[in-house]
C-alpha positions as CSV (number, residue, x, y, z in Angstrom):
1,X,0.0,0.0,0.0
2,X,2.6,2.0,1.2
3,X,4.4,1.6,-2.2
4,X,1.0,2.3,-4.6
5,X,0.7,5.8,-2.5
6,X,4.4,6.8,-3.4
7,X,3.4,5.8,-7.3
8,X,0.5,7.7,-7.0
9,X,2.2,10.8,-5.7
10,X,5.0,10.6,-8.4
11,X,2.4,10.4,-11.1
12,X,0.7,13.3,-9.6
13,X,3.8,15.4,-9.7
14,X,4.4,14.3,-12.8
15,X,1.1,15.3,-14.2
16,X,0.7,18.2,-12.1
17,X,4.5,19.9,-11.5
18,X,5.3,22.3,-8.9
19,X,1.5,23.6,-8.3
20,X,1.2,25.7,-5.6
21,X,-2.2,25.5,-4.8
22,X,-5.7,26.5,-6.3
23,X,-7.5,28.9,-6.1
24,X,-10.8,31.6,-6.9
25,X,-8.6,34.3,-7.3
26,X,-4.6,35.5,-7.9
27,X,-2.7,38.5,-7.0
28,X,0.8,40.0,-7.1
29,X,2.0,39.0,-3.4
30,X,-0.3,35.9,-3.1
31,X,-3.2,37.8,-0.3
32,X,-7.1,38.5,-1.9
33,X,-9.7,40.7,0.0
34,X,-12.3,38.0,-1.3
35,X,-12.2,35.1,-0.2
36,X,-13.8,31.7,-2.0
37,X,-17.4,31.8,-1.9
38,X,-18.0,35.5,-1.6
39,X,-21.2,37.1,-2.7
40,X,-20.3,40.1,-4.6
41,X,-17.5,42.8,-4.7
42,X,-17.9,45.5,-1.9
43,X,-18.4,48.0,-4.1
44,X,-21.7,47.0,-5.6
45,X,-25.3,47.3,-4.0
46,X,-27.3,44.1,-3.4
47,X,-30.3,46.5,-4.2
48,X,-29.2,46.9,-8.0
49,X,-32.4,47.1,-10.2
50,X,-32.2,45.2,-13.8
51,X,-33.5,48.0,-16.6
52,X,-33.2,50.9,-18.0
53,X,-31.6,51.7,-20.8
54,X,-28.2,54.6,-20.8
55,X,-27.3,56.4,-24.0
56,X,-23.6,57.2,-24.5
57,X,-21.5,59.3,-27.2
58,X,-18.3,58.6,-28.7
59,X,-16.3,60.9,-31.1
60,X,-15.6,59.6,-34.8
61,X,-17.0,56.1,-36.0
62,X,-16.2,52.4,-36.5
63,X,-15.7,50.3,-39.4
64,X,-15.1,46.7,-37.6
65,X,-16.8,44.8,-35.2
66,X,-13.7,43.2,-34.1
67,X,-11.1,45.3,-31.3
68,X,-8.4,42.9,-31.3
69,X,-7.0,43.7,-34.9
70,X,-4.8,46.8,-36.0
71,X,-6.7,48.2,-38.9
72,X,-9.9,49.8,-38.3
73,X,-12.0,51.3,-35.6
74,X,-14.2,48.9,-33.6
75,X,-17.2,50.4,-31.7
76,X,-17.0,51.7,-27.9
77,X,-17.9,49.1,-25.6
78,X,-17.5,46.0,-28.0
79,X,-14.3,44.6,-26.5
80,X,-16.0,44.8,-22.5
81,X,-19.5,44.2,-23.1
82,X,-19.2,41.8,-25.6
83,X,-16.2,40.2,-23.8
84,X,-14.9,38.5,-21.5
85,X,-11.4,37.5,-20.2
86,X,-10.2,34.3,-17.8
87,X,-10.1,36.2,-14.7
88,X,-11.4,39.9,-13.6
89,X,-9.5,42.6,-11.2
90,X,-11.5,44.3,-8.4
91,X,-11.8,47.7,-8.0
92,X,-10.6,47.9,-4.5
93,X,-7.6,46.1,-4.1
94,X,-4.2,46.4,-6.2
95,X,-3.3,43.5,-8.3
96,X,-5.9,41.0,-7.8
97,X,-8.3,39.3,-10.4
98,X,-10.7,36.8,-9.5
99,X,-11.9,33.7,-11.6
100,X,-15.1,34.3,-14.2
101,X,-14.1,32.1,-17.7
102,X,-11.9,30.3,-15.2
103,X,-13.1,29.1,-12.0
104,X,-9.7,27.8,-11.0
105,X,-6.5,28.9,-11.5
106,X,-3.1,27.0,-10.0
107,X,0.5,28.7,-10.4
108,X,3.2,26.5,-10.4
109,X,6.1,26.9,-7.3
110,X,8.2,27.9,-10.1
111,X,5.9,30.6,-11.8
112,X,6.5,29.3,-14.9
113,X,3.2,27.9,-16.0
114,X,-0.7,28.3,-14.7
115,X,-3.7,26.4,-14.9
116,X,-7.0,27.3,-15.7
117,X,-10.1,25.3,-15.1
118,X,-13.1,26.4,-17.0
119,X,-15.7,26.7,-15.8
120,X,-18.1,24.1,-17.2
121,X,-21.0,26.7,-16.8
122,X,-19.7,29.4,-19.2
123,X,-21.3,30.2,-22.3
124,X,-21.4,32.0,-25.4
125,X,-24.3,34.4,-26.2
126,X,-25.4,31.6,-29.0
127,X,-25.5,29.0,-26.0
128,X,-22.3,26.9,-26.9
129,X,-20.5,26.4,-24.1
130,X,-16.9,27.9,-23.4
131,X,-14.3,25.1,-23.8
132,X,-10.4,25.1,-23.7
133,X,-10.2,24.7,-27.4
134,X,-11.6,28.2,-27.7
135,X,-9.0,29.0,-24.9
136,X,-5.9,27.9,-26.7
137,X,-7.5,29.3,-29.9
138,X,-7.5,33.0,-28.3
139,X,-4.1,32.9,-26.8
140,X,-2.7,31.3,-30.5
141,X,-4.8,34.2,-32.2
142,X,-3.7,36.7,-30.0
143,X,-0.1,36.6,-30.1
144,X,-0.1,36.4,-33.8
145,X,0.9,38.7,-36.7
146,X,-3.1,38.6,-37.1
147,X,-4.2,40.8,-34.0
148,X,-3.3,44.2,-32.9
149,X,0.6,44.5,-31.7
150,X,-0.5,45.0,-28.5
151,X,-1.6,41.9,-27.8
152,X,1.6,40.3,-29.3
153,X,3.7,42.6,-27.1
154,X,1.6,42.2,-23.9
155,X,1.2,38.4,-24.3
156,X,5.1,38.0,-25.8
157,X,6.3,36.1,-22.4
158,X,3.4,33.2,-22.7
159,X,5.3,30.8,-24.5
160,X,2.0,28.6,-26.0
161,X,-0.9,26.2,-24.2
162,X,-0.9,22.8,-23.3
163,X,-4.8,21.0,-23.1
164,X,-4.5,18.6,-20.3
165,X,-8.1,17.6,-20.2
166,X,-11.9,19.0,-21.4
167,X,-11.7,21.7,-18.6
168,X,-8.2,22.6,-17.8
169,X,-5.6,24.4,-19.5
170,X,-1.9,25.0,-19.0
171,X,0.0,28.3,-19.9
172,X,3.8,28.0,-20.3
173,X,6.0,31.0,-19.4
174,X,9.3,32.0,-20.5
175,X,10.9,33.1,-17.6
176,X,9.3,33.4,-13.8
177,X,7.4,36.8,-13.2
178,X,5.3,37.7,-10.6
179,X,2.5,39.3,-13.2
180,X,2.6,36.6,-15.6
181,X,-0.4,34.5,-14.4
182,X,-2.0,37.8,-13.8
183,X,-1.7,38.5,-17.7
184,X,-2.6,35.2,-18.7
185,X,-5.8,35.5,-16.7
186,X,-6.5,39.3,-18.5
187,X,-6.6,36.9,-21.9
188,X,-10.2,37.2,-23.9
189,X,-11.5,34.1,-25.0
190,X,-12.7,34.2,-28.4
191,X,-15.2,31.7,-29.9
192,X,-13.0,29.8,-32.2
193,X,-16.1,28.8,-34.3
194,X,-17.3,31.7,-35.3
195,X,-14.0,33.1,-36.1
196,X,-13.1,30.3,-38.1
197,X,-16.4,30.3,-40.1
198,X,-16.0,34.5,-40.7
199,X,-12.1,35.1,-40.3
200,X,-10.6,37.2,-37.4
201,X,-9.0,39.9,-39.6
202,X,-11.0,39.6,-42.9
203,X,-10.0,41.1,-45.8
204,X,-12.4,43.6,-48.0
205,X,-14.1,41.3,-50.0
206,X,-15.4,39.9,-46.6
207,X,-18.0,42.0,-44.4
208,X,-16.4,42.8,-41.3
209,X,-19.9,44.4,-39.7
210,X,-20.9,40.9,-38.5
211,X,-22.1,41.0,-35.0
212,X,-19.4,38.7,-32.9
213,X,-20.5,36.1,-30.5
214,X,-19.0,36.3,-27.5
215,X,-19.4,35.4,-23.9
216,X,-20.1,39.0,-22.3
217,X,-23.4,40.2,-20.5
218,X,-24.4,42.2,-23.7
219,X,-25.5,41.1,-27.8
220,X,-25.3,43.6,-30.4
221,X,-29.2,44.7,-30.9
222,X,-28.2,47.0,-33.7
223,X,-25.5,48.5,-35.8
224,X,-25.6,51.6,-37.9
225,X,-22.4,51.5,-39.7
226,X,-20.4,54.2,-38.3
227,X,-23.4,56.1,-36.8
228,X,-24.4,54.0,-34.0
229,X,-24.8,50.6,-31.9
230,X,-27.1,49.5,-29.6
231,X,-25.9,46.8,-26.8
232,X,-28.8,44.4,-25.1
233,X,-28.5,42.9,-21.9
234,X,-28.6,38.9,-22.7
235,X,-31.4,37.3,-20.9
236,X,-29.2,34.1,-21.1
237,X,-25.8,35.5,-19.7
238,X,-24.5,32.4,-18.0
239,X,-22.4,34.4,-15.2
240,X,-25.5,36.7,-14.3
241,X,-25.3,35.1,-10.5
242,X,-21.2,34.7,-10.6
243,X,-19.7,37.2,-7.9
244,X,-18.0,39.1,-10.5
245,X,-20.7,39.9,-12.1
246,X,-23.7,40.5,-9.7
247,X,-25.0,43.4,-8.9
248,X,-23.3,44.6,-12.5
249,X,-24.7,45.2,-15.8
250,X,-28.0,46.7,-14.9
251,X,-29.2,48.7,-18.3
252,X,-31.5,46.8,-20.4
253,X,-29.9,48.5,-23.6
254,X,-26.7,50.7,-23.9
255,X,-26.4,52.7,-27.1
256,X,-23.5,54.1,-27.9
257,X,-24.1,57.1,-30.6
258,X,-21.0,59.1,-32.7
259,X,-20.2,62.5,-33.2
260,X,-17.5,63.9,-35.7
261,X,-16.3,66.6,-33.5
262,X,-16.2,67.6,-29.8
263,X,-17.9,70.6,-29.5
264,X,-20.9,69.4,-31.7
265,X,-21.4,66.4,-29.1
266,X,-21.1,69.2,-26.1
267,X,-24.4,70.8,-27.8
268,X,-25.9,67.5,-28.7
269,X,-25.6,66.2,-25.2
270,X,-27.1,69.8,-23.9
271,X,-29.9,69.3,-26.1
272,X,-30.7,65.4,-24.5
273,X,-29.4,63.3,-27.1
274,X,-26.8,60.9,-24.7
275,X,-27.1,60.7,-21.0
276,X,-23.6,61.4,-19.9
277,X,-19.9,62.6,-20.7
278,X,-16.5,63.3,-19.3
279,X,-15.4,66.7,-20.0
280,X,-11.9,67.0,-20.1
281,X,-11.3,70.4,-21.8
282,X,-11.6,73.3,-19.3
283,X,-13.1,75.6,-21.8
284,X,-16.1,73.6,-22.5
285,X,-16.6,73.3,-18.4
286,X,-16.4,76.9,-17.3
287,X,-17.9,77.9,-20.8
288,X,-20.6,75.6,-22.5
289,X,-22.0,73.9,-20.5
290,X,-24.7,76.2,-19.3
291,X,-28.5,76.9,-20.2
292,X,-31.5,76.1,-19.1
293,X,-31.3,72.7,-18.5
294,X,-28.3,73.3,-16.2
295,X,-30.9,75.5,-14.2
296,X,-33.7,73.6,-14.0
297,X,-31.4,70.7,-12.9
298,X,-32.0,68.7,-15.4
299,X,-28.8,68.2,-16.4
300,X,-26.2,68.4,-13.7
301,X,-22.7,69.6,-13.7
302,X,-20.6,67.4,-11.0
303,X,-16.9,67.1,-10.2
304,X,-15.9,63.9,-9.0
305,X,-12.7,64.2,-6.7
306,X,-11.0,61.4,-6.9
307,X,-7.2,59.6,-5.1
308,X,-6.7,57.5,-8.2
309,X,-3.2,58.0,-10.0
310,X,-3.9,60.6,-12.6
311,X,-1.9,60.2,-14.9
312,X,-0.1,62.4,-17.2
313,X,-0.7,64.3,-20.4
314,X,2.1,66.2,-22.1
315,X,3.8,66.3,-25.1
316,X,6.6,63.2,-25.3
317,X,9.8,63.3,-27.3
318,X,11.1,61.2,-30.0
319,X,14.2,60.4,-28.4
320,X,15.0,58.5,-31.4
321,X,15.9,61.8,-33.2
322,X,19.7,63.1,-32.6
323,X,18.0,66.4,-32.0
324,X,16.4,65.3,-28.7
325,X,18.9,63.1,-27.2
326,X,20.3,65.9,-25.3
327,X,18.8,65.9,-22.4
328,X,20.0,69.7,-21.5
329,X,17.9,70.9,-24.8
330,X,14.5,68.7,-23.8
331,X,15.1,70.9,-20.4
332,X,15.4,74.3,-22.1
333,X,12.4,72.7,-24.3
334,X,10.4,72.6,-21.4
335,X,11.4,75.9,-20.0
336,X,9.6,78.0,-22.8
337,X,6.7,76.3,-21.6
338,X,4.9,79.1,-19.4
339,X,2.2,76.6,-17.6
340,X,1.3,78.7,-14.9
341,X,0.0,81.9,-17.9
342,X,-1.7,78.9,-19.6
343,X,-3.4,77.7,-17.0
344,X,-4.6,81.0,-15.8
345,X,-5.8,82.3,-19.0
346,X,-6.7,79.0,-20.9
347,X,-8.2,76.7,-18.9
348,X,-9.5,79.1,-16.1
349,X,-7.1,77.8,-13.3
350,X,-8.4,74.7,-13.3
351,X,-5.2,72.4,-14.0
352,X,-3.0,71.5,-11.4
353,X,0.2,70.6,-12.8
354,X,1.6,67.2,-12.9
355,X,5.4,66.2,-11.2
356,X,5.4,62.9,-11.6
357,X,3.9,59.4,-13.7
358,X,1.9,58.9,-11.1
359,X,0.4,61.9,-9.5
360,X,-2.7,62.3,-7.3
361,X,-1.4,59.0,-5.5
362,X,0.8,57.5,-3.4
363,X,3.4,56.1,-5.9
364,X,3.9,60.1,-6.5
365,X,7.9,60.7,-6.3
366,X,7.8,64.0,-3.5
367,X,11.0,65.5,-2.5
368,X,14.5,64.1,-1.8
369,X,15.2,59.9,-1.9
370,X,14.3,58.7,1.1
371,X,15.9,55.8,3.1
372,X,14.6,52.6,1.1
373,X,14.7,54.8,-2.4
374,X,18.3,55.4,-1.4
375,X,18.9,51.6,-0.8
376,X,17.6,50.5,-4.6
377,X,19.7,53.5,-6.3
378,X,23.1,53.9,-4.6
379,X,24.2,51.2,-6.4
380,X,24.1,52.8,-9.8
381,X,25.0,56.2,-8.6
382,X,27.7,56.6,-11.0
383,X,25.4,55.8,-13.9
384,X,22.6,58.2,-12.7
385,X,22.4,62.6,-12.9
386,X,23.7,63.7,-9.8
387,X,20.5,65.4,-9.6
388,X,18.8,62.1,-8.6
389,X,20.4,62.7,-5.4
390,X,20.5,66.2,-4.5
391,X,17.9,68.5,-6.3
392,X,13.8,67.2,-6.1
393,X,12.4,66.9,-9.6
394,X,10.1,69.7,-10.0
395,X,8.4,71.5,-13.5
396,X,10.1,75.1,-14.3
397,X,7.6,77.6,-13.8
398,X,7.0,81.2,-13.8
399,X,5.4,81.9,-10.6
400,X,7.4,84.9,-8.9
401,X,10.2,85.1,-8.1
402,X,10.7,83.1,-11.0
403,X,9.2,84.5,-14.5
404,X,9.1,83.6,-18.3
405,X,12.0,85.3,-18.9
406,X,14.3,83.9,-16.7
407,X,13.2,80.5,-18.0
408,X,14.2,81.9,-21.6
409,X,17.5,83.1,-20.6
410,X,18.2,79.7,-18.7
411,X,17.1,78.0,-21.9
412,X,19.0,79.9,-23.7
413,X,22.1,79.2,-22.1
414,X,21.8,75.7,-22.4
415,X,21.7,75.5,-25.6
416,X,24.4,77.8,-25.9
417,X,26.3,75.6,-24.3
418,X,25.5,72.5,-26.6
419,X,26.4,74.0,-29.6
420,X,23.3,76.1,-30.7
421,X,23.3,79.8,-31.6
422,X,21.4,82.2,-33.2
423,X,21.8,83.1,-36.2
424,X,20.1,85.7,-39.1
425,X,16.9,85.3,-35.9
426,X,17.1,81.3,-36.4
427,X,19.3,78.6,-34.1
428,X,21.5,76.9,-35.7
429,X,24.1,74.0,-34.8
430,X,27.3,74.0,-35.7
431,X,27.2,72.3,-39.0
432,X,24.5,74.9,-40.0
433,X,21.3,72.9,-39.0
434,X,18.3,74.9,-38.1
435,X,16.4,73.4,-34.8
436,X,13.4,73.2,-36.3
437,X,11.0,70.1,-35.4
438,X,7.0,68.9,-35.7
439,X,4.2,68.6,-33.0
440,X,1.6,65.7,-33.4
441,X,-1.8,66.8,-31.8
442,X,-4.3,64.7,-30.7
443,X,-6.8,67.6,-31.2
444,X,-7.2,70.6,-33.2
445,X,-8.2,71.5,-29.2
446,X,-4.7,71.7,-28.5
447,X,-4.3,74.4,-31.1
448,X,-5.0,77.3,-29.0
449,X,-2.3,75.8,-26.6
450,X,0.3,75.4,-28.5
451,X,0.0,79.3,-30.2
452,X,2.1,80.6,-27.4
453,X,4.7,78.0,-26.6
454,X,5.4,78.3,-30.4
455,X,5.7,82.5,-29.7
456,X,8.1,81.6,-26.5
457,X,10.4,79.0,-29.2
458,X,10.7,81.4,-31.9
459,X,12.3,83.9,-28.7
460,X,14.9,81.6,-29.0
461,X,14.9,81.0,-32.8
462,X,13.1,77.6,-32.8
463,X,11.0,77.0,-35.5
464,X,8.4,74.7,-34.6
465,X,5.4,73.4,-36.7
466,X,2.0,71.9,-35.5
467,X,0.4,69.3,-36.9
468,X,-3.4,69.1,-35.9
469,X,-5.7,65.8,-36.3
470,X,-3.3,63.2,-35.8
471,X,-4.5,60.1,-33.9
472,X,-2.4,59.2,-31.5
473,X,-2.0,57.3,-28.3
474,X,-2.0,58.9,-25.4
475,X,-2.1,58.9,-21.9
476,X,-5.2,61.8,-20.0
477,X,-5.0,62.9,-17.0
């Protein structure tokens, strides 16, 4: 007997190496708020009424009902309503994600593979079930030339998919990392049949308007090409009961409508034709939207404080051009920037200026290195600006006692001192190059911003040109 047990436990180690345990949920350092069997996340109300319907806006149009390939736009909403992924993160906790496709998930000791069980209850919206074929498909699909690069970056250190039986699946990892079963459980499952019947990125000879069948808590009611769609709540959705899901997903119907240009949706959504919007240009907040509905109450104008990270929003160099590698003329760059006259007379005080990746939170860098900073950099002190360790990291402004034209005469001097001077009213290197470079906008918004940094540049002989309606991606805050 004795002997049969130690066979049995080899072959399970075999079959099963270095698993850890398994469990409802993963995170970054191993602990989860929720623990198996809960209800519902904290942060919805048991009292949540089914119904409804909310109308939403969107600025420009689609021509894809697929948002995992590169060409094309897909319509808002079609990649999370229509959706789903192994695992889902809570709201209230950092780095954790808690089984939905999956209702298992096991990470090896080593970290370098995790297995999913399915969960034998998931469906698509046509009432196929969810199997690991359609699993492996996704991940396969995913990481190929045939989906966006993002997906082939983001998924670049899952190595492929072993199926071990009808409901479990094993990812294989490059190298051990402490997010990669995290990422593997972000992974959306795609229904391999349908894909296979109408092609994941079809060509132009194939209609690529045809409603996709997915596992999500929504169906596509309606499409107007471009114009419009209109989501349904599925009567059927398998995981309406899961605790990731209750409490969630209330409106009956969710429409999402289009507008070419910003300040026509502003008047379209004063005169009732979406429900909601995020206003992110200060103009448009202290300016537009007023009338009578604002009044009446109607319609209600509402900040939303918030202690999330922020983010950042900015203009990013190409680093990749010799004229920006410099990191003394990026500085004297950003010195002709006057934020605190653009604030004032722009955007009506409203902005506080970001210091840092990751302001309006914790992770916010604030004054000198402290103690445990100091521990992780010492090391590569001699490879790091001395200002790392003596001077806080702060934006130049004009504020008294400091003032524009201090900034310009600093700016001025720097790039003096790498080469630059002016010459005939234009700055020019050594060799006789002008400094002369191109702005991308990501909104012909941004014009009116850009007027007078372009004035403070040409003080110093820079001759800068702005390029409006460029899509690009960037990061709000």
């Amino acid at each position: 007997m004795r002997i049969l047990q130690a066979f049995l436990i080899v072959l399970l180690l075999v079959l099963f190496p270095c698993n850890l345990f398994a469990a409802h949920g993963v995170s970054i350092d191993g602990k989860l708020k929720y623990q198996q069997g809960f209800s519902r996340f904290d942060y919805t109300s048991p009292d949540a009424v089914k119904g409804g319907s909310l109308i939403l806006h969107d600025l420009g149009g689609f021509d894809k009902m697929n948002p995992f390939t590169l060409k094309g736009s897909a319509p808002f909403g079609l990649d999370s309503l229509i959706f789903e992924t192994l695992a889902v993160g809570s709201l209230d906790e950092p780095f954790a994600a808690y089984g939905l496709i999956a209702k298992d998930i096991a990470l090896a000791a080593d970290r370098k593979s995790v297995i999913f069980t399915i969960d034998e209850n998931a469906r698509f919206s046509n009432g196929t079930p969810v199997t690991v074929h359609d699993v492996k498909y996704s991940l396969d699909t995913l990481k190929s030339d045939k989906a966006h690069p993002f997906y082939q970056i983001y998924l670049q250190n899952i190595t492929g998919a072993e199926i071990l039986d009808k409901q479990k699946i094993r990812f294989f990892f490059d190298k051990p990392n402490r997010e990669l079963h995290m990422i593997a459980a972000q992974l959306p499952v795609l229904n391999k049949t349908f894909y296979e019947q109408h092609g994941f990125d079809p060509s132009g000879e194939t209609d690529t308007m045809t409603p996709p069948i997915g596992s999500g808590p929504y169906i596509i009611k309606e499409v107007n090409h471009g114009k419009s769609v209109i989501y349904e709540r599925n009567p059927d959705y398998w995981a309406a009961q899961h605790p990731t899901r209750r409490g969630m997903f209330n409106f009956d119907t969710i429409t999402i409508k289009y507008f070419k240009d910003q300040i026509v949706s502003v008047e379209a959504f004063k005169a009732g034709e979406f429900d909601f919007m995020v206003v992110n240009i200060a103009k448009q907040w202290q300016r537009d939207l007023s009338g009578r509905r604002f009044e009446s109450g109607e319609l209600i104008k509402k900040r939303f404080p918030h202690k999330n990270n922020a983010g950042m929003q900015g203009f990013v160099f190409n680093t990749r051009r010799a004229l920006f590698k410099n990191p003394k003329v990026r500085r004297a760059l950003g010195l002709a920037l006057d934020f605190e006259w653009t604030n004032t007379t722009l955007f009506f005080d409203q902005y506080t200026r970001s210091n840092s990746y990751f302001s309006n939170s914790d992770l916010a860098a604030t004054g000198l290195p402290g103690p445990a900073e100091l521990e992780l950099l010492t090391p590569f002190k001699e490879q790091l600006p001395p200002e790392v360790f003596t001077t806080p990291i702060l934006p130049p402004t004009t504020t008294p006692p400091g003032s524009l034209r201090t900034n310009l005469r600093l700016a001025k001097k720097l790039l003096s001192e790498q080469g630059w001077q002016v010459i005939n009213g234009v700055l020019t290197s050594d060799n006789g190059t002008p400094f002369s470079f191109e702005i991308l906008l990501v909104s012909p918004s941004f014009e009116r911003v850009m007027a007078p940094y372009v004035k403070n540049l040409a003080k110093l002989g820079i001759r800068l040109i702005t390029a409006p309606l460029i899509p690009l991606c960037t990061a709000t805050g």
